[in-house]
C-alpha positions in Angstrom: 157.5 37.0 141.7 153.7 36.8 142.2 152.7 35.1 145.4 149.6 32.8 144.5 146.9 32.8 147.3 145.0 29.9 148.0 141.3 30.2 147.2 140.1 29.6 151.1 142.6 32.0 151.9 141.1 34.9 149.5 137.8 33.9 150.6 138.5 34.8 154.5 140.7 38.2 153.2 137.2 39.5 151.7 135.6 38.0 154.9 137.5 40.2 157.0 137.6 42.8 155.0 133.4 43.0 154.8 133.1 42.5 158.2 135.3 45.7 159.0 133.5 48.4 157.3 130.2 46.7 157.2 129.1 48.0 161.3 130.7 51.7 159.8 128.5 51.4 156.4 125.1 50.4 158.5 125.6 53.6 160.6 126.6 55.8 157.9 123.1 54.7 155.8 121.1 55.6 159.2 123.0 58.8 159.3 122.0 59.5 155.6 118.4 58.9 156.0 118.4 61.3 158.7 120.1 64.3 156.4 118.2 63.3 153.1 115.9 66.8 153.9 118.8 69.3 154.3 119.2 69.2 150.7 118.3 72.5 148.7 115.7 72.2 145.8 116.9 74.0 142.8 114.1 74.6 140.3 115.4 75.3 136.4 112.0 76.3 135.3 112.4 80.3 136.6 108.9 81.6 135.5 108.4 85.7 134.4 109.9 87.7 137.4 107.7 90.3 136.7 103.8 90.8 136.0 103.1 92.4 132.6 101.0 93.2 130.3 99.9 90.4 127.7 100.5 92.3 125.3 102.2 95.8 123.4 100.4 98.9 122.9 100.9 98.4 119.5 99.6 95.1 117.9 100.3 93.9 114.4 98.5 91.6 112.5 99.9 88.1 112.1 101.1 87.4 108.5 100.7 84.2 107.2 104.4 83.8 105.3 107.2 82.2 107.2 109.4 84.8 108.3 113.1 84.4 107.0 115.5 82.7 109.0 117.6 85.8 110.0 116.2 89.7 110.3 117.6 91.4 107.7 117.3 89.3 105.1 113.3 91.1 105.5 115.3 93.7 103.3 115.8 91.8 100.2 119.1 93.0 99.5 121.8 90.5 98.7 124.9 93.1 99.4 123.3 93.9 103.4 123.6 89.7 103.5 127.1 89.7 102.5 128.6 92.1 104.7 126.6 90.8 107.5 127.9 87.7 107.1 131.8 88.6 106.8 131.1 90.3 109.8 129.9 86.9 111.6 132.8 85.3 110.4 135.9 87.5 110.7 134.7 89.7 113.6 137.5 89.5 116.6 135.1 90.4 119.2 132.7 87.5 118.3 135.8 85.8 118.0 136.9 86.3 121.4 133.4 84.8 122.4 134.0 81.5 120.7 137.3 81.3 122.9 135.2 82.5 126.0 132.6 79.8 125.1 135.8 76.9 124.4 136.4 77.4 128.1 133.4 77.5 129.9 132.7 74.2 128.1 136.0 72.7 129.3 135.9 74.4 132.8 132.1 72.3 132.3 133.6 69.2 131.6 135.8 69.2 134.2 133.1 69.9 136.9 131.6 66.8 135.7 134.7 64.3 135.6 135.0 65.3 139.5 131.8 62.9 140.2 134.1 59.3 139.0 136.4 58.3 140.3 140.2 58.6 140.0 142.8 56.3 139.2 146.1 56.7 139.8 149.2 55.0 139.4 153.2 54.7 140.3 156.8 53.3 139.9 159.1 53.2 142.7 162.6 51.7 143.1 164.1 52.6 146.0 167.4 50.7 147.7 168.5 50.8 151.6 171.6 49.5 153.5 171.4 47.7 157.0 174.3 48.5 159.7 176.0 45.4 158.3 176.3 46.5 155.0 173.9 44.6 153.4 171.7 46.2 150.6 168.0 45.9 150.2 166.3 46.9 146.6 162.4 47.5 147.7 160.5 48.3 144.3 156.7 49.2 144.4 153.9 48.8 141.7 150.6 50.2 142.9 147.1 51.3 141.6 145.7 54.0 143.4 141.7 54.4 143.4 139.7 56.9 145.3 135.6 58.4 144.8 134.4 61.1 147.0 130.4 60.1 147.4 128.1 62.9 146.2 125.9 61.8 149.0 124.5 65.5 149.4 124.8 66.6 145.6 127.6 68.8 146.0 129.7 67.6 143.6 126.6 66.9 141.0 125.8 70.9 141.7 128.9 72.0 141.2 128.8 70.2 137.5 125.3 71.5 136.8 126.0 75.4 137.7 129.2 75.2 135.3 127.2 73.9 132.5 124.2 76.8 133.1 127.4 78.8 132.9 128.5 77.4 129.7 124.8 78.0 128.6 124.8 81.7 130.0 128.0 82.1 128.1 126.4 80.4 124.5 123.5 83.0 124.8 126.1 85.8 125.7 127.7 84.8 122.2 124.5 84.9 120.4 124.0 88.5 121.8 127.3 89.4 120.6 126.2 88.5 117.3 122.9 90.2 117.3 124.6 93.0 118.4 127.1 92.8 115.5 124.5 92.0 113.4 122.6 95.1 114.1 125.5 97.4 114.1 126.8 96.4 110.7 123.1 97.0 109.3 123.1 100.6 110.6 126.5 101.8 109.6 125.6 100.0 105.7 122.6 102.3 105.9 124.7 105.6 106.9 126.9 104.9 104.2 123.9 104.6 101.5 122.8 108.0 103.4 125.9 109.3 103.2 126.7 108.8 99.8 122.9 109.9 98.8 123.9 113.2 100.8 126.8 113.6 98.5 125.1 113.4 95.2 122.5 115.7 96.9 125.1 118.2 97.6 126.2 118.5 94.2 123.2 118.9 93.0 122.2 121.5 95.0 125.7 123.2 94.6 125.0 123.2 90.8 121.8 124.4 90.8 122.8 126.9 93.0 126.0 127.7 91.0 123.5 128.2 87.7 120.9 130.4 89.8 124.4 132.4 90.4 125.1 132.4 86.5 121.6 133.8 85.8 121.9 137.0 88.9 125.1 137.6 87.3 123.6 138.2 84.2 120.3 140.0 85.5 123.4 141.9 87.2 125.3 143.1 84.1 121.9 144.1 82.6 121.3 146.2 85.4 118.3 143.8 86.8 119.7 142.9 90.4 121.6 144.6 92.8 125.0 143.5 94.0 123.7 141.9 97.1 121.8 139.6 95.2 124.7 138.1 94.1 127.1 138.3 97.2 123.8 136.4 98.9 123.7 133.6 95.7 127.5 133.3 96.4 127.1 132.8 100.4 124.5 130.0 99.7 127.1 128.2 97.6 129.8 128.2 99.7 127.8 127.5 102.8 126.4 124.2 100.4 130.4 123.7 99.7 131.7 123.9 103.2 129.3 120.6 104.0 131.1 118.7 101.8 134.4 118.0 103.4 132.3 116.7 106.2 130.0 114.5 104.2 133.6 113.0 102.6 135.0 112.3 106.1 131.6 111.0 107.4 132.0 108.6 104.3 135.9 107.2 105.4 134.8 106.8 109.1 132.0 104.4 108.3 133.9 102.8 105.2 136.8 102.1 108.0 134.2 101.4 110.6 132.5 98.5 108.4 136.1 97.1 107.8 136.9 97.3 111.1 133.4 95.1 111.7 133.7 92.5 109.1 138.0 92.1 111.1 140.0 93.9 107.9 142.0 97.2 108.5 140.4 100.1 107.3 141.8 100.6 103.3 140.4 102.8 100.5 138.5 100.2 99.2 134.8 101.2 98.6 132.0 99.2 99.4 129.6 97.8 97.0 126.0 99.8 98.2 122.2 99.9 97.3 120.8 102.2 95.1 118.7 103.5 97.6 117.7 103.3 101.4 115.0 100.3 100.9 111.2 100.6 101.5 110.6 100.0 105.3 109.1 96.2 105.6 106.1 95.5 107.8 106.4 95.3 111.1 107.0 91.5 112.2 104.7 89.3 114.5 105.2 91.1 117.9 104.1 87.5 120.0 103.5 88.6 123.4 105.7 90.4 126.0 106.5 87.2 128.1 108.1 86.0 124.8 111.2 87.7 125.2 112.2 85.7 127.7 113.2 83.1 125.5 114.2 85.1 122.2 116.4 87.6 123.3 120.0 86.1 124.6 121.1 88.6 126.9 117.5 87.7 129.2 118.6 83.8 128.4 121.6 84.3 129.7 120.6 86.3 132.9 118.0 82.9 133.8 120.9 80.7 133.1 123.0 82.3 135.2 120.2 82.7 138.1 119.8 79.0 137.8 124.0 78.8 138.0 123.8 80.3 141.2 121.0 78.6 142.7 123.1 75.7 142.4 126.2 76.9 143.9 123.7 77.3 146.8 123.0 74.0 146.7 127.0 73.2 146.8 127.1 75.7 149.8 124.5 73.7 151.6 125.6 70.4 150.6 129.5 71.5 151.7 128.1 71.8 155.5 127.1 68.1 155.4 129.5 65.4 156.3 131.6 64.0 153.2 132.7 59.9 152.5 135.9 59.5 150.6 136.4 55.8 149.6 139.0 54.0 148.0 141.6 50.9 147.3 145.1 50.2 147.1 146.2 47.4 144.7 149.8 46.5 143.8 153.5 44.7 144.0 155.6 45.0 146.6 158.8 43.2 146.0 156.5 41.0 143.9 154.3 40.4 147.1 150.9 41.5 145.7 149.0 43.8 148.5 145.3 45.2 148.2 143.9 47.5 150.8 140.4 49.8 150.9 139.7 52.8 153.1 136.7 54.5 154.1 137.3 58.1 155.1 134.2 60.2 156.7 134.8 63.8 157.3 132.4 66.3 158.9 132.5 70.2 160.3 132.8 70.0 163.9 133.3 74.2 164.3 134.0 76.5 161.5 132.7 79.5 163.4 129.6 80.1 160.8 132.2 80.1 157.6 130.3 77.5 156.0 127.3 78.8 157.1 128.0 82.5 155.7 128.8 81.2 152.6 125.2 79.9 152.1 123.8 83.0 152.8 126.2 84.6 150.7 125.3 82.6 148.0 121.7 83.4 148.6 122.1 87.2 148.4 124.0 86.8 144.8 120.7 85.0 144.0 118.8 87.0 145.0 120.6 90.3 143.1 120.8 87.9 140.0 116.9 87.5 140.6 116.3 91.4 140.0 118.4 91.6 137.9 117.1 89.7 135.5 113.9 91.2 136.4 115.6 94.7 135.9 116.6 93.6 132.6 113.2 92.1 131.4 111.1 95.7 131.8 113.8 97.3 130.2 113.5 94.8 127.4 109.8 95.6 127.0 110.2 99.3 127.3 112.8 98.5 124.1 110.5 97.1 121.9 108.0 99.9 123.3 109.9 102.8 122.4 111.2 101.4 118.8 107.9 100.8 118.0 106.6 104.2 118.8 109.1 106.1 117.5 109.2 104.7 114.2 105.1 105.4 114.1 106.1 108.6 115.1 108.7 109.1 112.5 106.1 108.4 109.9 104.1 111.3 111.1 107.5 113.6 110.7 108.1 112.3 107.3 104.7 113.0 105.8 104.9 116.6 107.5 108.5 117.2 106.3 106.9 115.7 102.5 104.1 118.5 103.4 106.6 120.8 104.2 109.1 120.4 101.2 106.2 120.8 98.9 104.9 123.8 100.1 108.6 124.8 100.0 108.8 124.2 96.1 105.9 126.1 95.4 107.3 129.4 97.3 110.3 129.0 95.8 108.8 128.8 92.4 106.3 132.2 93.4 109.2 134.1 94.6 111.1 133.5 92.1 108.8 134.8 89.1 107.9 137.7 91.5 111.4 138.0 90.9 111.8 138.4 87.7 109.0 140.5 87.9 110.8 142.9 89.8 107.9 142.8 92.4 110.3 141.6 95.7 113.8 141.4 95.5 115.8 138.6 96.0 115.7 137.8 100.0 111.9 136.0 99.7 113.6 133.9 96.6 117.2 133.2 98.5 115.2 132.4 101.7 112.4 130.0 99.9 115.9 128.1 98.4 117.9 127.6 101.5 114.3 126.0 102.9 114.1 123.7 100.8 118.0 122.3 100.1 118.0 122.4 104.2 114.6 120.2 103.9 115.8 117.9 100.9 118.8 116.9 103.1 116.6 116.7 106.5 114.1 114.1 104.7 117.3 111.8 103.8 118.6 111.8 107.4 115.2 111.5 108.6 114.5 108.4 106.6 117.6 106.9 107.3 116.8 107.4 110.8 113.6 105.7 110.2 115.1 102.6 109.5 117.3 103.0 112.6 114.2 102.8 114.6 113.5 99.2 112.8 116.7 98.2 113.4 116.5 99.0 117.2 112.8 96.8 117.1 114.8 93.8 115.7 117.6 94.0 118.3 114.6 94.3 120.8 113.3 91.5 119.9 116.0 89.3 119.7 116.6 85.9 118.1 119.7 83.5 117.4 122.1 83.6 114.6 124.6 81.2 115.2 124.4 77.5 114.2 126.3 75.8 116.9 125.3 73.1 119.1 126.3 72.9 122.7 127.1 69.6 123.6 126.0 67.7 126.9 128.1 69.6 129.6 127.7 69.2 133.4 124.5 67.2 133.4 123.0 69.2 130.8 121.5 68.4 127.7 
């Protein structure tokens, strides 16, 4: 049964309640203005850790189209698009992301709930006996309510580092899909070299095999010496023998591609270009200080600086004093009873744990801090190097064009002197293994080429996944 309380009676319950913890409140609120400035400042804003150049050593000239939404669609080839985006959508690894990502957000979330309170409540029957024998049935109905102040911001840090976490683990997701991106890219190109190489083989191997036909002949007619065709029989098989490793070079990537896009490797062959494609232009460089906020993984290294810069801040605020407050409501054997509490809890000696622990804290800073510092140079010297080398592998391919030509015309020379019967066949045999060795070396060589532009795109970063983290621990 409820018991009714008279309203005079309620009024002087909340009297006497007010005036108990009132004296306690007043010299808590003194106590507080006197530790408002042992709080730690925690600036989100981390500017360039490093001085730099404003800009590369190579500059490009800023086109006026939009650039496409995602790098490689720069190449114009619908089938790169569609194994790329397989890839994005049945890779395990990114998969494995998306989980790490699930529960950062939810390790976020619960940082956060920490700064409300917490309600509570409970049944309990329960029946006794008196010496006499007589039984007493006591049953309890209550409604438990507690809040730990975040006088000092040490719960509110805590909540804010886990959702820079949860952002440090987004931009290590978009990495993994740059990454993904990139690496699908370059083993589609090897297979288009690959499978160039092959054709290339056999076409060298028949040409060679009808150069064979003809010193055979020039043989029988007493033209050409045996040697001459025990050399033109080395050069084909030595062409042959690169063909079982051209074949198995073709399976590994073919496996290697299913493997990426999350399928077991299968004899299914991939659709392919034609042809490795022309090499774009270069894309708007920007300025050095702009990779800072394009590439993920340097993202993710400021996000998790800022992390720890607040667990600092938790560290510094977990040496203050703490106020827990809180109220009891509920039934008693149908007697209603309310109570509040007021708990305040300070470090009288710890013996410099707490202490310790901010400086600890500090020190991970301060590695994050270089770190990320580390990691931007090394970022610059990436783009740096990819763009050099390509220029450089320009150079090579116009000398190895240079090269291959002059090749043709020796060969063509030493083989009328030939038939001449001026030289024998060495000058001919050597002028033909120059330039089949050089055909092959221009294919790898432009393959590599594009390689180089693949490594500038990954340098320069950029997002490819369309998800939106929502408002975490404080964040937006």
């Amino acid at each position: 049964m409820v018991r009714e309380y008279p309203e005079m009676h309620m009024v002087g319950l909340l009297r006497s309640v007010y005036h108990s913890i009132s004296s306690p409140l007043i010299i808590l609120s003194a106590c507080l203005i006197c530790l408002a400035g042992c709080r730690h400042v925690v600036h989100e804003d981390i500017r360039s850790p490093v001085a730099v150049t404003p800009s590369y050593s190579i500059e490009t000239l800023r086109s006026e189209e939009t650039p496409p939404p995602k790098w490689w669609q720069v190449f114009d080839d619908e089938l790169l698009n569609k194994h790329i985006q397989q890839s994005l959508a049945g890779n395990f690894t990114l998969q494995q992301g998306y989980a790490r990502l699930k529960q950062a957000r939810l390790t976020s979330r619960q940082a956060g709930s920490r700064l409300y309170p917490s309600i509570t409540g409970g049944l309990n029957f329960d029946s006794a006996w008196r010496q006499n024998g007589e039984q007493i049935d006591i049953s309890i109905a209550e409604v438990d309510l507690a809040w730990e102040m975040d006088l000092w911001g040490r719960l509110s840090s805590a909540a804010q580092s886990a959702g820079f976490d949860a952002l440090a683990v987004e931009d290590e997701l978009q990495g993994l899909a740059l990454l993904l991106s990139i690496e699908v890219a370059e083993v589609y190109y090897q297979l288009i070299e690959q499978t160039l190489l092959l054709e290339l083989l056999k076409e060298q191997i028949a040409a060679n095999e009808t150069s064979l036909g003809l010193i055979k002949l020039r043989f029988a007619n007493g033209a050409a010496s045996l040697v001459d065709v025990y050399q033109q029989k080395e050069l084909v098989a030595s062409v042959k023998a690169q063909l079982p490793l051209s074949e198995a070079s073709l399976i590994v990537l073919q496996n290697k591609l299913h493997i990426l896009s999350g399928q077991p490797p299968n004899n299914t062959t991939f659709s392919l270009a034609d042809a490795l494609p022309q090499i774009p232009p270069l894309p708007d460089l920007g300025i050095p200080a702009d990779l800072l906020l394009n590439r993920p993984d340097l993202r993710q290294l400021q996000r998790e600086l800022v992390a720890s810069d607040y667990r600092v801040a938790e560290a510094v605020a977990d040496r203050l004093p703490g106020l827990r407050i809180g109220s009891t409501a509920g039934f008693v054997n149908g007697d209603f009873l309310f109570s509040i509490f007021a708990d305040a809890l300070a470090t009288i000696l710890d013996w410099g744990y707490k202490k310790s622990e901010v400086e600890k804290r500090k020190a991970i800073v301060e590695e994050k801090l270089a770190s990320y510092a580390q990691r931007y140079l090394l970022a610059i010297e990436e783009v740096e190097n990819s763009l050099w080398q390509e220029r450089k592998h320009e150079r090579l391919l116009a000398a190895l064009d240079d090269q291959l030509r002059i090749s043709k015309a020796t060969l063509h020379e030493s083989r009328n002197r030939y038939v001449q019967g001026i030289t024998d066949y060495l000058p001919v045999l050597a002028a033909l293994v120059s330039q089949q060795n050089l055909e092959r070396d221009i294919l790898q060589r432009q393959r590599e080429r594009l390689s180089y532009r693949l490594l500038l795109y990954r340098a320069l970063g950029g997002s490819l996944l369309n998800f939106e983290l929502h408002p975490v621990g404080g964040q937006r």
